[in-house]
N, C-alpha and C positions, 0 to 999 in steps of 0.2 A: 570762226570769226575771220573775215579777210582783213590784210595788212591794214594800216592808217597809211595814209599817201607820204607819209616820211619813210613808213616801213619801205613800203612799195618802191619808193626809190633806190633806199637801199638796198634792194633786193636784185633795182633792176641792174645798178651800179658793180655789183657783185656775179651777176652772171656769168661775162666772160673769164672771172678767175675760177669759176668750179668745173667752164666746159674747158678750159684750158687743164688744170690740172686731170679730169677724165679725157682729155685729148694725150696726155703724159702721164700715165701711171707710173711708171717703170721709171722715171727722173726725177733725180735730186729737186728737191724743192726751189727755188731762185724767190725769194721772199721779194727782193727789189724788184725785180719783172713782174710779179705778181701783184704787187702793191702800183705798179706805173699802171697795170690793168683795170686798177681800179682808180688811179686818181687820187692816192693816200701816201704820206711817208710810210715808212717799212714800219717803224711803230706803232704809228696810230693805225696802223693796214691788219696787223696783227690783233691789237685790241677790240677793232671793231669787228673782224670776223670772225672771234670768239664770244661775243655779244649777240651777233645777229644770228649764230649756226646753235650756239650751244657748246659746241667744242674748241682745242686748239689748232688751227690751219693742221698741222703733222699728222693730229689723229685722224681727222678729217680724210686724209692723202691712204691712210693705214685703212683705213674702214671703208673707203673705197676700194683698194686693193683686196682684201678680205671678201667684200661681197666680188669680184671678179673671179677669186676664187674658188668661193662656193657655187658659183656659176656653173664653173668647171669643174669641179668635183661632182657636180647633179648630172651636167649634160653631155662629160667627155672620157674617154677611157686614160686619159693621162695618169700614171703613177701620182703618190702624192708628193713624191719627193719630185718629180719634173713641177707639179703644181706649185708647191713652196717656192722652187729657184725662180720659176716668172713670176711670184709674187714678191722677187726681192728681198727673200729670206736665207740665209745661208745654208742650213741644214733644214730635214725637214720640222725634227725637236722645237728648233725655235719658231715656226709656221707652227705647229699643234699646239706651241705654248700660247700663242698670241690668240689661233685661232680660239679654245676653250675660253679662254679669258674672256674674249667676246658673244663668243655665242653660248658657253655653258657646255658643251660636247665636244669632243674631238673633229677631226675634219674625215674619218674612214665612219664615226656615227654618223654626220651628218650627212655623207654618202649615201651610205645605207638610209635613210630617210631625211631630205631633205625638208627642213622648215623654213618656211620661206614667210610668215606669217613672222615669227621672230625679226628676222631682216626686214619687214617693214616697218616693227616698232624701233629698231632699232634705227634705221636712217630716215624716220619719218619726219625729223626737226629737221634733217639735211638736207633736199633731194628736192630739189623742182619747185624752188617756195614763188617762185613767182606767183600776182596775182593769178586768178583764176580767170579773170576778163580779159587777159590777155587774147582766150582762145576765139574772140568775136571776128580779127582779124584774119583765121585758119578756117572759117566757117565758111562752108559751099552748099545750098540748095541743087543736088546733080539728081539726074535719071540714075538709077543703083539698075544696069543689067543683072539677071539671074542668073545665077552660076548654081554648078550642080556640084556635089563637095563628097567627099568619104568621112565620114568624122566620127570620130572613139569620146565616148561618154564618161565625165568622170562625175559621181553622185556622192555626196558625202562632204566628213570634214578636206574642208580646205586647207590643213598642214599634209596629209597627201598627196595631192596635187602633182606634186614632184615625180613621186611614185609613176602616176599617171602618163605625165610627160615623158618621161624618160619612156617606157612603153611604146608612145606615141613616136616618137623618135626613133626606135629599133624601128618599128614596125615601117616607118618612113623610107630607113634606109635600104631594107631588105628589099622594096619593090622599087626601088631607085627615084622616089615621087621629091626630090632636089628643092628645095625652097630656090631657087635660081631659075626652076624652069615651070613647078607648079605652084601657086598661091597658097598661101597660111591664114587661116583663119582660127579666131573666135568666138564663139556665139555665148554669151549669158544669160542663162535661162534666169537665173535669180540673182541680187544684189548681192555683193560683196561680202556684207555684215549680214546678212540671216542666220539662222539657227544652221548647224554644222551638218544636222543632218538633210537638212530641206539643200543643201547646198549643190548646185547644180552647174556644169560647164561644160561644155563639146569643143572638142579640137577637132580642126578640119582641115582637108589637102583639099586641092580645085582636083576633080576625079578625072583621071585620063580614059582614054577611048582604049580598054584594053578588058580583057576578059580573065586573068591568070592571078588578079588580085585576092587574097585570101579575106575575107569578108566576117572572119569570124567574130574579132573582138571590133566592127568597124560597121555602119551602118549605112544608104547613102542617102544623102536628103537634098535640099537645095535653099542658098540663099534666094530669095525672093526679089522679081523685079519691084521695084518702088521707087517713086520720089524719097530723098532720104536726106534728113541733115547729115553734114559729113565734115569731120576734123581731121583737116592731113597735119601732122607734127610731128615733133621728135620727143625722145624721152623716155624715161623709167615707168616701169609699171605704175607709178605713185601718182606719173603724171596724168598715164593713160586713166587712173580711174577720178583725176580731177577734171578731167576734161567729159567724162559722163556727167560725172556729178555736175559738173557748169551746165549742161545741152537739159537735163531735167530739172533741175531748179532753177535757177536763175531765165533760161532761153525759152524753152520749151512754154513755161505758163505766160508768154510774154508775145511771144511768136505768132499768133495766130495760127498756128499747125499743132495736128495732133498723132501721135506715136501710133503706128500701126500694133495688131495683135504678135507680131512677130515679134521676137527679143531682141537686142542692139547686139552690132557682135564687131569683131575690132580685123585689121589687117595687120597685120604685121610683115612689114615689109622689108624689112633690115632683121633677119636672123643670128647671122654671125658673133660669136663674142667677139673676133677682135675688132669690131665695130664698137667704139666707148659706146656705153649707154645712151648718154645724151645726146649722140647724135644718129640711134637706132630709129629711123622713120616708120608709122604705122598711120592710119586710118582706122578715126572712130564714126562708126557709122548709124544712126539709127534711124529705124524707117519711118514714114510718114505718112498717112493717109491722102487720098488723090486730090483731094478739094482743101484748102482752107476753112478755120472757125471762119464765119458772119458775125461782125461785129455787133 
């Protein structure tokens, strides 16, 4: 159910304190700065962002931090104890205390198999609550040029995933394919919420003109030229998959245009972690058939 227009305000009213605090992981809290952000005494700033999130501003600050970490515990070879100290934890003991606490596993299990289906019920009150109509304004009817891509196949449940990425990753950096110099792609074969095993996803590098690339666990295909609705924005995965969800429901039966046989697949174009989330930029793109419905 989308916001009520009171929510909505509040929601919109509250956004530059969540991109400022993911702008500031790493700093003390300034509750009065944060409440001028919003237009609120420091009291009533506090009571109402525990109302509208779910949680207290602090934890809020913490559980952000946490998922930064398990970020970096999926995708980097940092010790845990270097990951605790940038997570503002003193020893690593109190990082594994906090982390368990939240996620139910230590941070070397969650290493070894990254859940990442957990971390979206867990900040799914948190995380990008703006309406979802916001994205009308992000919305471009463009020519989608065909690109030709290398892409590794992950089939199955989706708390693996991680598993897969990190793969995809190695495999990245051994032929030196740089998110800086070749493009990152997504393509989604099936929705999000299907059955675990129907569950289907391709990661993809833009393929370079080169012949020494090991092709074994990688396949090469191509995105397809098309007319294609397309969402340039910022944000969390939570957000990325609000803004499908808006392009087929809400857009899509409304538009006059209709989705090509091809799956939608996303850019992501800010890779870096130390990129805050909120402000990681991607394109969501899906394609369209040449002609418009006739009314």
């Amino acid at each position: 159910m989308p916001p009520s227009p009171h929510a909505t305000r509040l929601l919109r009213r509250f956004q530059p304190v969540l991109d400022f605090i993911e702008a500031h992981l790493d700093s003390a809290l300034d509750l009065t700065a944060l409440a001028a952000l919003a237009a609120y005494s420091p009291a009533h700033f506090q009571r109402q962002f525990a109302a509208l999130y779910g949680l207290p501003i602090g934890r809020y600050q913490q559980w952000r931090r946490l998922h930064r970490a398990a970020q970096m515990l999926a995708y980097r070879q940092d010790t845990v104890t270097d990951i605790a100290l940038q997570a503002g934890y003193a020893s690593p003991e109190a990082f594994a205390h906090a982390f368990q606490r939240v996620m139910g596993c230590s941070p070397s299990a969650f290493r070894a198999q990254p859940d990442w289906q957990s971390w979206e019920h867990i900040l799914a009150s948190t995380q990008e609550r703006l309406p979802m109509t916001d994205f009308l304004a992000s919305l471009k009817i463009v020519d989608e040029p065909a690109i030709e891509v290398l892409a590794m196949t992950h089939r199955g449940d989706p708390r693996e995933l991680g598993e897969t990425v990190r793969r995809f990753i190695t495999w990245r950096r051994q032929y030196g394919l740089h998110p800086a110099r070749y493009r990152t792609f997504n393509v989604f074969h099936t929705p999000p919420d299907v059955a675990a095993n129907d569950f289907r996803i391709d990661l993809c590098v833009e393929a370079p003109q080169r012949s020494d690339i090991d092709r074994e666990n990688v396949f090469r295909t191509h995105l397809p030229s098309s007319r294609a609705a397309v969402i340039t924005a910022t944000g969390s995965d939570t957000r990325i998959r609000a803004a499908f969800d808006w392009l087929y429901r809400d857009w899509l039966p409304t538009s006059g245009d209709e989705p090509t046989d091809h799956p939608p697949w996303l850019e992501r174009i800010d890779l870096a972690l130390d990129i805050p989330e909120s402000q990681r930029q991607w394109r969501a793109v899906v394609p369209l058939t040449a002609a418009r419905r006739t009314p």
